[in-house]
Structure formats: C-alpha cells, structure tokens
VOMAR-569393 format. One record per atom (N, C-alpha, C): atom name; x, y, z. Coordinates in steps of 0.02 Angstrom, whole numbers. Layout:
(atom 'CA', (X, Y, Z));
...
//
This chain:
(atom 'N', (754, 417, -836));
(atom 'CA', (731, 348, -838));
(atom 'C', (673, 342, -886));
(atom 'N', (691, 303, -927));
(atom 'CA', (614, 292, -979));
(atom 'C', (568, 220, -932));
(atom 'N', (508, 253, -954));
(atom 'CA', (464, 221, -907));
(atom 'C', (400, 183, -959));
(atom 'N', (428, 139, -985));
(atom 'CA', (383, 78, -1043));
(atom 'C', (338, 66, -985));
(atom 'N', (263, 29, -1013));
(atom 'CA', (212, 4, -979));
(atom 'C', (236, -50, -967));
(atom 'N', (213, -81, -916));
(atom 'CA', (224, -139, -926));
(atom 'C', (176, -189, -925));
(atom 'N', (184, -259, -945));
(atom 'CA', (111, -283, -981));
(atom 'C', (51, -284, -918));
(atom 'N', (3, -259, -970));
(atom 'CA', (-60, -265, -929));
(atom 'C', (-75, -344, -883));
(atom 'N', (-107, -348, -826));
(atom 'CA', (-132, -391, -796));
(atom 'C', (-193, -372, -793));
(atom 'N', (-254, -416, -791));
(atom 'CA', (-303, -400, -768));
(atom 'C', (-311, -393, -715));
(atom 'N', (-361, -328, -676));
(atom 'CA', (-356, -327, -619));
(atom 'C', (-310, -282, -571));
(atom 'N', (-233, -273, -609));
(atom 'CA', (-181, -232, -561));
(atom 'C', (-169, -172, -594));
(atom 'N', (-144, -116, -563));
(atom 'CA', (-138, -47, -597));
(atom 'C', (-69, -62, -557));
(atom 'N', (-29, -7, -618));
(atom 'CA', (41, 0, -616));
(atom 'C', (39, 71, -620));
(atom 'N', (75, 104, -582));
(atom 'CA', (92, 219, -601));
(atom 'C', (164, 189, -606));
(atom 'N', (183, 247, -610));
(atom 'CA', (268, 240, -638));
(atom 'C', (287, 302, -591));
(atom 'N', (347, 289, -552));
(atom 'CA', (368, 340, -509));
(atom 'C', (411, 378, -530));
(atom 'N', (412, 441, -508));
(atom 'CA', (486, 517, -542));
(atom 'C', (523, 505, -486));
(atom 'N', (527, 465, -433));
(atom 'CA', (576, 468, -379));
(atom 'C', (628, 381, -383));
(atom 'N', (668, 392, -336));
(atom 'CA', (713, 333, -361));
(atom 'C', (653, 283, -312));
(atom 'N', (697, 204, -283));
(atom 'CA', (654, 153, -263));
(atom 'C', (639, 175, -198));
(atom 'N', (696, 179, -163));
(atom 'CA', (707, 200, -109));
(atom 'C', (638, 251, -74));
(atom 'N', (669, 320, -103));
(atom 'CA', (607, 382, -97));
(atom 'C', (552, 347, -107));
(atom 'N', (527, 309, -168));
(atom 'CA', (462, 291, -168));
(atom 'C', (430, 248, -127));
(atom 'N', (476, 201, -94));
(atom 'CA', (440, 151, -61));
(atom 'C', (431, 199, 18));
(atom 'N', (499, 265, 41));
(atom 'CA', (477, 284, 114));
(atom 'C', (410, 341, 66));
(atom 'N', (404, 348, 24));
(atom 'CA', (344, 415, 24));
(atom 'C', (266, 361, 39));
(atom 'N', (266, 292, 8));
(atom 'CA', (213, 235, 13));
(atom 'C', (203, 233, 70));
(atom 'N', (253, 218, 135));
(atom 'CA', (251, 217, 193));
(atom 'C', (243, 267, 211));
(atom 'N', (261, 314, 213));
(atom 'CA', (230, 397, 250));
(atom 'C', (151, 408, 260));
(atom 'N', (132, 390, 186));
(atom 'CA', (61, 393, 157));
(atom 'C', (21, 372, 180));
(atom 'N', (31, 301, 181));
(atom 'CA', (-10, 237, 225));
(atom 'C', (-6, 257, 300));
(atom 'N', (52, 271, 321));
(atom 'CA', (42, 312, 416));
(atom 'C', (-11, 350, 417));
(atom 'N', (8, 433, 385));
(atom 'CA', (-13, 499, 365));
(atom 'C', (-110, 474, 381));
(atom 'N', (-125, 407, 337));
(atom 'CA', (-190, 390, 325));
(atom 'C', (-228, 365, 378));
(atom 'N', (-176, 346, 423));
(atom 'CA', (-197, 303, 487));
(atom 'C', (-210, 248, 482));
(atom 'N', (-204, 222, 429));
(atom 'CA', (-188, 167, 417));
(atom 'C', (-130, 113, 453));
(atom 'N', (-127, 57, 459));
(atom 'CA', (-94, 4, 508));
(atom 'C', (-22, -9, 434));
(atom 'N', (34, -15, 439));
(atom 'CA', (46, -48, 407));
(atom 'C', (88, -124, 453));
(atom 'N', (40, -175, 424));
(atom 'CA', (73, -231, 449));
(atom 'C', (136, -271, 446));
(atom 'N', (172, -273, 366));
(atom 'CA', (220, -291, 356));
(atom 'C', (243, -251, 287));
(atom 'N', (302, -262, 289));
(atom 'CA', (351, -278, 216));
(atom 'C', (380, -336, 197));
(atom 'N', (353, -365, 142));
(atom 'CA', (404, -405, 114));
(atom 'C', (463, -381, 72));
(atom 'N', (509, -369, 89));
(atom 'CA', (555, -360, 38));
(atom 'C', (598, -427, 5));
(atom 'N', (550, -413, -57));
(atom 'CA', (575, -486, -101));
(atom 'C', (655, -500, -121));
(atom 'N', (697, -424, -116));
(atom 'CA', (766, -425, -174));
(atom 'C', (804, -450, -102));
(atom 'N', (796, -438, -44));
(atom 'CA', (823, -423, 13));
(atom 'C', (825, -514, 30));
(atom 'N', (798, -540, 33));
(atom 'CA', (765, -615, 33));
(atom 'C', (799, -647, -15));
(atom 'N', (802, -638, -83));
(atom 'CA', (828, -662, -148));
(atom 'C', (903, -649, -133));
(atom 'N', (931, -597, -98));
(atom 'CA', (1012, -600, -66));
(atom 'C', (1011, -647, -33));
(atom 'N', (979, -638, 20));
(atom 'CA', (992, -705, 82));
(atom 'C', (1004, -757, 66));
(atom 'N', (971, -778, 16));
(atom 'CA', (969, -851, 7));
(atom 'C', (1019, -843, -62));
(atom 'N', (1046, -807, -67));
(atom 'CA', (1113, -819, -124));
(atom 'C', (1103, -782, -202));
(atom 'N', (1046, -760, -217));
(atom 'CA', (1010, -749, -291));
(atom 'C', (999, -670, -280));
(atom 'N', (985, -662, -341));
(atom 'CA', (970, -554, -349));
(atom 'C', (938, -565, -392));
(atom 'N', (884, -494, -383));
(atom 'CA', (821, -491, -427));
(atom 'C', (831, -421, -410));
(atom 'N', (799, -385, -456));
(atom 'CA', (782, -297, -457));
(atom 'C', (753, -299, -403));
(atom 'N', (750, -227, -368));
(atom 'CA', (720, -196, -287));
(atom 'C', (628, -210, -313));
(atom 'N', (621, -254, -233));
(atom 'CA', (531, -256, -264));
(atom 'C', (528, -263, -159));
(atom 'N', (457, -213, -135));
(atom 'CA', (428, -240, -85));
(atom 'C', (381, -215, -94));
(atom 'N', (352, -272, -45));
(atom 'CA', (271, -274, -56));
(atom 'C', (261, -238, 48));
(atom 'N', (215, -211, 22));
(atom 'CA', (195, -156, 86));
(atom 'C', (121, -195, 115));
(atom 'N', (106, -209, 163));
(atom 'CA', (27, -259, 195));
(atom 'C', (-15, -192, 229));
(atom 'N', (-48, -173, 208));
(atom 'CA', (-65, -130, 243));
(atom 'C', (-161, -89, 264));
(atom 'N', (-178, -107, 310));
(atom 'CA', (-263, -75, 295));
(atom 'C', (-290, -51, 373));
(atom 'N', (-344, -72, 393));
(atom 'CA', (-401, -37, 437));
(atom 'C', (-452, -82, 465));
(atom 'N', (-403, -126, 493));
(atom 'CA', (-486, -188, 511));
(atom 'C', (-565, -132, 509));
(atom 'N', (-553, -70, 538));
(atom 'CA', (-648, -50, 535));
(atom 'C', (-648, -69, 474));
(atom 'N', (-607, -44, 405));
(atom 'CA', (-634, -84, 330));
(atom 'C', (-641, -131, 310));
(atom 'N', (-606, -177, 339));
(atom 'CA', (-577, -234, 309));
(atom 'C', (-634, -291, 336));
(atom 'N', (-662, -269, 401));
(atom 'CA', (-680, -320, 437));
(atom 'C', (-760, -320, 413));
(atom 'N', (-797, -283, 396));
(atom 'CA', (-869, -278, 367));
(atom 'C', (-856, -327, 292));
(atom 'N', (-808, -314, 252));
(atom 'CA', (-810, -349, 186));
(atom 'C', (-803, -416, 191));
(atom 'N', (-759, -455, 238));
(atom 'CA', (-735, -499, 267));
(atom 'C', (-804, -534, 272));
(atom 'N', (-858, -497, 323));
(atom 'CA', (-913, -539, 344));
(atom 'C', (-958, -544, 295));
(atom 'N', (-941, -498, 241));
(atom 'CA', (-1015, -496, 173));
(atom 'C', (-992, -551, 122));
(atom 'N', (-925, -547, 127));
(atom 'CA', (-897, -601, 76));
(atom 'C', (-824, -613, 98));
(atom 'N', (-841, -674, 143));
(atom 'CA', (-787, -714, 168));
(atom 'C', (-709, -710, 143));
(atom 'N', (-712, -729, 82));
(atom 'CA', (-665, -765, 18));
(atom 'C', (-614, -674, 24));
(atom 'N', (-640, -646, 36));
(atom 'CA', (-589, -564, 24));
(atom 'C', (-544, -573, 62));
(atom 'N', (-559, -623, 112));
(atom 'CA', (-488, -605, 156));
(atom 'C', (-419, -644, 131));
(atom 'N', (-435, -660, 66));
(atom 'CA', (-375, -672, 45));
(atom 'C', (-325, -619, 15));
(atom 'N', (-374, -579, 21));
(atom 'CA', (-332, -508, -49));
(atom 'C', (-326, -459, 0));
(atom 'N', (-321, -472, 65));
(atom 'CA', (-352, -422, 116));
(atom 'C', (-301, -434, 190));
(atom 'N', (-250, -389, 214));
(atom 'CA', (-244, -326, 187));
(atom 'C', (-241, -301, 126));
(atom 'N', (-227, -233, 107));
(atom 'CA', (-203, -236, 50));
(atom 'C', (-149, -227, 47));
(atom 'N', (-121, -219, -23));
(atom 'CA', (-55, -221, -34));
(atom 'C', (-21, -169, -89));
(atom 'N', (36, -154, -87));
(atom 'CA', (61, -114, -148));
(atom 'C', (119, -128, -156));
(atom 'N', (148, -163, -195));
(atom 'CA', (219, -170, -228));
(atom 'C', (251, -123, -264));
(atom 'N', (314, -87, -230));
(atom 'CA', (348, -58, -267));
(atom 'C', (406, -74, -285));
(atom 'N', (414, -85, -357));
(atom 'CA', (473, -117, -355));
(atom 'C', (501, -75, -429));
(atom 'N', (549, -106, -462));
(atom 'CA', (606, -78, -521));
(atom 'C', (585, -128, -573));
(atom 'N', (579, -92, -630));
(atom 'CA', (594, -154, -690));
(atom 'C', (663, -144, -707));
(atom 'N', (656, -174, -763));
(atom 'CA', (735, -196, -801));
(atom 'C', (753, -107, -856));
(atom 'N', (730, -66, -841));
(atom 'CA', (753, -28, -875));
(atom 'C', (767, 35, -826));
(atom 'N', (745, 4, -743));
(atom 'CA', (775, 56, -699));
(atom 'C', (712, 107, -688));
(atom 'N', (662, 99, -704));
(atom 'CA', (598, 118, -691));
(atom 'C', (576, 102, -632));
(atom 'N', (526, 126, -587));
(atom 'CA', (515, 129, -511));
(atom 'C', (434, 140, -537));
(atom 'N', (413, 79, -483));
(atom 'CA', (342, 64, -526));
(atom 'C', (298, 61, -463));
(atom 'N', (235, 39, -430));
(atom 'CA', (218, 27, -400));
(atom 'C', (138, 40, -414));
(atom 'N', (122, -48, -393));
(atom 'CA', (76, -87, -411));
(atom 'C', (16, -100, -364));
(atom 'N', (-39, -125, -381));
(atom 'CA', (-75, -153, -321));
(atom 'C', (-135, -163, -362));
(atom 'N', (-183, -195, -331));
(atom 'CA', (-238, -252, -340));
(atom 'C', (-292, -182, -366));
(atom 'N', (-325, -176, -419));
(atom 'CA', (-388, -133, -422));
(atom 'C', (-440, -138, -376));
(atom 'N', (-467, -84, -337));
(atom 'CA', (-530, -80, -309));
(atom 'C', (-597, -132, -326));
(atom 'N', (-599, -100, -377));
(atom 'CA', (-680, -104, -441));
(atom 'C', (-643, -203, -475));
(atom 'N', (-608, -205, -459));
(atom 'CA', (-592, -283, -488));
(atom 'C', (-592, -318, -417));
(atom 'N', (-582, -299, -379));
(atom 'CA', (-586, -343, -330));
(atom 'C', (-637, -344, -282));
(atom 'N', (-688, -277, -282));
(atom 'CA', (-774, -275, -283));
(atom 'C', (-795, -330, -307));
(atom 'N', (-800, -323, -388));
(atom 'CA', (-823, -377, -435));
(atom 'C', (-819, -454, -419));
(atom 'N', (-746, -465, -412));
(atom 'CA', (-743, -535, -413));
(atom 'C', (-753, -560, -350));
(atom 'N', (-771, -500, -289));
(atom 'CA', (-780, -554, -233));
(atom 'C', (-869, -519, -214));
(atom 'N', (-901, -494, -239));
(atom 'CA', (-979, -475, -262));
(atom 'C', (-976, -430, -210));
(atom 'N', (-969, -375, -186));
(atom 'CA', (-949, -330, -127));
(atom 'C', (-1021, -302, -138));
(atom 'N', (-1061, -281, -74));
(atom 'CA', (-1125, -243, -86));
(atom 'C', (-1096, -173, -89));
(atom 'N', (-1140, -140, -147));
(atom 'CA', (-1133, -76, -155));
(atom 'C', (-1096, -34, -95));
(atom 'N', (-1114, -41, -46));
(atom 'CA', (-1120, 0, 16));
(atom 'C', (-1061, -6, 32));
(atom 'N', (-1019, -59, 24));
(atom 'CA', (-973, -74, 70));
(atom 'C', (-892, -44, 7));
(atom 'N', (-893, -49, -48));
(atom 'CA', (-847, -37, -100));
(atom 'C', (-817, 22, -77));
(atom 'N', (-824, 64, -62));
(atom 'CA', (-791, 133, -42));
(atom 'C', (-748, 118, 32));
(atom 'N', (-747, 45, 51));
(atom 'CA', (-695, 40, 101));
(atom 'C', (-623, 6, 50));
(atom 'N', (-622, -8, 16));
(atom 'CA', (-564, -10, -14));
(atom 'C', (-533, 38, -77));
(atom 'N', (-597, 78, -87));
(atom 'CA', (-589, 122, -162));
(atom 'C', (-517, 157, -140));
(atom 'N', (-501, 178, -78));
(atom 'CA', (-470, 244, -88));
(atom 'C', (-390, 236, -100));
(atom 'N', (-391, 149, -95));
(atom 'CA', (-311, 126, -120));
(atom 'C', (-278, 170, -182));
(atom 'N', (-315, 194, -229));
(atom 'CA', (-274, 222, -302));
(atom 'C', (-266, 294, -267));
(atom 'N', (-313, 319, -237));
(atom 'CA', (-299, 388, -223));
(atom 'C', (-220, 386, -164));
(atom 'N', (-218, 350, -120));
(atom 'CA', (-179, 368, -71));
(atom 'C', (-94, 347, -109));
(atom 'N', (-117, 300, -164));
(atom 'CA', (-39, 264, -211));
(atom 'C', (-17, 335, -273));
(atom 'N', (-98, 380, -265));
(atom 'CA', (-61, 456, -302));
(atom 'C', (-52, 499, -259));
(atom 'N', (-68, 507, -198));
(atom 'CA', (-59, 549, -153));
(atom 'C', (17, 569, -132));
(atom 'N', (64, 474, -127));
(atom 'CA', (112, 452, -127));
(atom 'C', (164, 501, -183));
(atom 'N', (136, 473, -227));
(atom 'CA', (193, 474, -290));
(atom 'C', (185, 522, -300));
(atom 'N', (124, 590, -301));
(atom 'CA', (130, 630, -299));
(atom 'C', (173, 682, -234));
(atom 'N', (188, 637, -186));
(atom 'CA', (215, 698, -144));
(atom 'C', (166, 741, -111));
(atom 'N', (113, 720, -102));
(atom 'CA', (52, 784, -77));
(atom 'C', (59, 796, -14));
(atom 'N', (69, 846, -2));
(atom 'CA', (38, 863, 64));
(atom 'C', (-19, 869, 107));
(atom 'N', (-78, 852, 68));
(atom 'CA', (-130, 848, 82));
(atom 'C', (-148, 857, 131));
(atom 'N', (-129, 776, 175));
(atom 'CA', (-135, 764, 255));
(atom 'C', (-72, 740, 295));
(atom 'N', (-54, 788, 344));
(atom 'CA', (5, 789, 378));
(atom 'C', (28, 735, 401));
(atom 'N', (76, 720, 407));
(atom 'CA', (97, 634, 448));
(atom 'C', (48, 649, 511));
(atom 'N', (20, 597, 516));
(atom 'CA', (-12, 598, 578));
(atom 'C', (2, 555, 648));
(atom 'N', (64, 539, 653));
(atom 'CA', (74, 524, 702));
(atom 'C', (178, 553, 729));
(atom 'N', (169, 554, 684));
(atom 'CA', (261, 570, 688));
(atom 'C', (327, 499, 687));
(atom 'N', (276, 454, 647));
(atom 'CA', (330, 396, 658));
(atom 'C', (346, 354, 599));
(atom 'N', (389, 416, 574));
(atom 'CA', (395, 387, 499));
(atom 'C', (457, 331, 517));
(atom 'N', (445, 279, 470));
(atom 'CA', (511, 235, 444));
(atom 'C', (535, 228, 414));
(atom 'N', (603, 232, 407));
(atom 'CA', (625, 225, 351));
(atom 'C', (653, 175, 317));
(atom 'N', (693, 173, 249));
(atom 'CA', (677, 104, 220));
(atom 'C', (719, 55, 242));
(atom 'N', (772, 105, 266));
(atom 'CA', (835, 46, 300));
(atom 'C', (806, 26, 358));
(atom 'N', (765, 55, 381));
(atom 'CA', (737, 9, 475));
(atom 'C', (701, -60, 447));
(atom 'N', (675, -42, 374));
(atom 'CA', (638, -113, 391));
(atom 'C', (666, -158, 343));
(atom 'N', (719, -135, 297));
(atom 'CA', (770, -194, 280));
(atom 'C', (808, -218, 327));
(atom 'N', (798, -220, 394));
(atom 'CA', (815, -241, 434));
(atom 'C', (794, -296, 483));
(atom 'N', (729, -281, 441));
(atom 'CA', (670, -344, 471));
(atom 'C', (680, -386, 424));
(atom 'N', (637, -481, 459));
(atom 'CA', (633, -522, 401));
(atom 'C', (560, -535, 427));
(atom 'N', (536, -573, 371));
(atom 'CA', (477, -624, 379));
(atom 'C', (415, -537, 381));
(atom 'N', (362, -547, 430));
(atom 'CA', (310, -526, 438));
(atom 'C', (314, -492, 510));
(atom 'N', (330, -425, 480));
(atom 'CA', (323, -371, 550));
(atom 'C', (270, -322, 524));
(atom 'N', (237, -329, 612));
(atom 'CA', (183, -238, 613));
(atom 'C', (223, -198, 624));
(atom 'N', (181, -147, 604));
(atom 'CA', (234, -68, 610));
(atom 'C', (185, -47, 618));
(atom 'N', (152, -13, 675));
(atom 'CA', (92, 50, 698));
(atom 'C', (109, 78, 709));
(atom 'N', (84, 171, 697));
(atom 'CA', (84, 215, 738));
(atom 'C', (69, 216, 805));
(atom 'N', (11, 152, 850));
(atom 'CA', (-11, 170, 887));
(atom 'C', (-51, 215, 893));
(atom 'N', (-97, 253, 871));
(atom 'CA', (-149, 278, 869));
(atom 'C', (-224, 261, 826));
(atom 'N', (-270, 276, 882));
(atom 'CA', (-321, 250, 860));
(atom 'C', (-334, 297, 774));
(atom 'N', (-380, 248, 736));
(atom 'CA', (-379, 275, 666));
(atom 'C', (-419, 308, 655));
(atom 'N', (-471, 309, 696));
(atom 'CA', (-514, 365, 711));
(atom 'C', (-500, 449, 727));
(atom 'N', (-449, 457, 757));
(atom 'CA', (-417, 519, 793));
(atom 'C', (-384, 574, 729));
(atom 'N', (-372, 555, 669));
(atom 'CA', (-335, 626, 616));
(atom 'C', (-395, 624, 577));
(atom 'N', (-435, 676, 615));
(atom 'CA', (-456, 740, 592));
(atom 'C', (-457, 752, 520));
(atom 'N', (-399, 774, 488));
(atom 'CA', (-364, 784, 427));
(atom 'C', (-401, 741, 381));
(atom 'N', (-374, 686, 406));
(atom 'CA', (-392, 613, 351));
(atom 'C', (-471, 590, 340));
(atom 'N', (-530, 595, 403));
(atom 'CA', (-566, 579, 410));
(atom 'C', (-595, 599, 360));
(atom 'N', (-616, 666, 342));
(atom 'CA', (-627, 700, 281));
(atom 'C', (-616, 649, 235));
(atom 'N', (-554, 645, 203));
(atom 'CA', (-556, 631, 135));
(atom 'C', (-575, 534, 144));
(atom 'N', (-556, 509, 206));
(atom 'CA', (-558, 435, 188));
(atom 'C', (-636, 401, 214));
(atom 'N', (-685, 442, 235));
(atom 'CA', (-752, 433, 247));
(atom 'C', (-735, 387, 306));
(atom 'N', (-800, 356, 336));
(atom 'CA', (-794, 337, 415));
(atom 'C', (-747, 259, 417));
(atom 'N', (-755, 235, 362));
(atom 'CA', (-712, 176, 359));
(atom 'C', (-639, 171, 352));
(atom 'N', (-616, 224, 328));
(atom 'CA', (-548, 247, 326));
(atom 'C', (-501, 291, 370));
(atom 'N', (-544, 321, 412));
(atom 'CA', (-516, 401, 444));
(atom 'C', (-506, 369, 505));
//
C-alpha cells in the first residue's frame, strides 16, 4: 500500500498504519484498555453511511479518556470539554492506506490556554496512537477484555465499553502515564 500524506490540517496529526483497517482499529482499542483508559464510544462512520443507503471508505472514530484527566482541564478552562474525550479516527483513504488521526496535544493546550501543570494530562495521546501502531508490548492488556471490531459494528449511536476497573490499579501503566493517566 503506498501511503501519500495527506493534506495537512492545522492542529491534527495523521501516522500511516502497516496493518490493514480492521487490525488497526482492534490494536487502538487494545491500547486505550491496556492504558486504563475508559473507552466510551465508536462511531463508525462507513457502517452508518450503509444504513442509511451511501458508502464511504472504513473511518471510526474511537471516544476515549480518564475523567481524573479530563476533569481538572475542564475546570481550568471550561470550553475543552468540547474536544474532550478524546478521540482518534482510524480510517482508509482512497489509495487503501490505513491512517489514523487525532487532535494534537500542544494545539489543543494552546488554543484552550491549559496551565502548564495540567498539559501532561492529555500529552500522552501521540505516544499511546504509536504504542498502537507500533504493536508494543510495553504494557500488558490490563484487564482481559479486549473487543473486537465486529462486537462493536454491532453497536449504533453512542456506547461505553469499560473494562471495569478502577484506572488507578495497572501498575504497568502508572509508570509511563504519570498520576493523571495510570
């Protein structure tokens, strides 16, 4: 698969995936568990664009974060909770490329004035979207409840998906995602 850039946006980072859509979107979801992280929903846009009669290339968008993070930025600067959870779109371009996208850290600090202190509750989005695509083993699934992609093309609209465990409890993760993340 040749993998062209595709045009810059301000603000969003694009990696380009070596795995098909499928693999990439359950390795996104593994990742986001693995992290202890909540994931709240999937939109799956192509799945939606059937329903209602129309086709578009494979694209979902993953909702996913840590109220302990989410909820300090929220109170320093209100206006975040629009960009908040976060999010990562993985989807296909037109040349069969497997892409997956999401909002920059350091751009979305900026434009919503984040105090110093608090920026390292969203930084670690790029690391955990290479952690992904890289396949790392880093930090073990931490709960044992992976999904896969057909369970939640099975959903519509806005579903949670938790492990059920507090996000505090993997050990593993705490390390690398500091107290706001682990």
């Amino acid at each position: 698969m040749s993998n062209p850039e595709p045009t810059p946006i301000l603000g969003i980072i694009t990696k380009a995936s070596a795995n098909s859509f499928d693999e990439t979107l359950r390795r996104v979801v593994e990742t986001i568990q693995a992290k202890g992280l909540t994931l709240f929903a999937r939109i799956d846009h192509s799945i939606e664009a059937e329903l209602a009669g129309l086709s578009m290339q494979p694209a979902s968008v993953l909702v996913f974060g840590n109220p302990r993070a989410g909820t300090p930025l929220m109170v320093a600067s209100p206006l975040i909770a629009l960009e908040l959870p976060l999010k990562a779109l993985v989807w296909q371009d037109s040349a069969k490329s497997v892409l997956v996208s999401y909002t920059d850290p350091t751009f979305l600090a900026e434009r919503f004035a984040l105090p110093d202190e608090l920026r390292a509750n969203i930084a670690g989005i790029g690391a955990l979207i290479d952690s992904a695509l890289q396949g790392s083993s880093q930090f073990p699934e931490k709960c044992g409840y992976p999904v896969p992609c057909n369970t939640f093309r099975q959903l519509r609209g806005a579903a949670r998906v938790s492990c059920g465990q507090e996000a505090n409890t993997c050990s593993s993760g705490a390390a690398w995602w500091g107290h706001a993340w682990g």
